[in-house]
C-alpha positions, 0 to 999 in steps of 0.5 A: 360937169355932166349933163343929166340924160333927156328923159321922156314917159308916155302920157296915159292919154296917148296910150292907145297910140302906142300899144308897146309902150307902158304910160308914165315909164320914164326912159331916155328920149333917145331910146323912147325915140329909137322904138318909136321911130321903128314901130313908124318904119323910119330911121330916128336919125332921120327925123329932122328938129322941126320933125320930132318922132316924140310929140310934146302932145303925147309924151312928158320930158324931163331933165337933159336940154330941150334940143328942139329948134325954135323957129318963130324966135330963131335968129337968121344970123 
């Protein structure tokens, strides 16, 4: 069984942060996170889990698995 694709859509509060993305447009993360990281000058294979280049403040998520770390309730093994 496939797993549905990560998306993500700009929140239109956040617009101004991100003059060449249109609000409420659902893309995949992965692609919405390649154009941001190049608008910011980095690599989006560089940005670690606890350094997401797409902010819950800012975006809206849907589908996929959230691949994000929990640190606070991470166990140390």
């Amino acid at each position: 069984m496939t797993q549905p694709v990560r998306e993500a859509a700009l929140k239109p509060a956040a617009a101004e942060f991100y003059p060449f993305l249109p609000a409420r447009m659902w893309t995949t993360a992965a692609h919405l996170a390649e154009l941001v990281a190049r608008y910011r000058g980095i690599c989006a294979e560089a940005a670690d889990r606890a350094n997401r280049v797409l902010s819950d403040a800012d975006f809206m998520f849907r589908g996929g698995r959230d691949t994000r770390i929990d640190w606070a309730h991470a166990s140390s093994g």
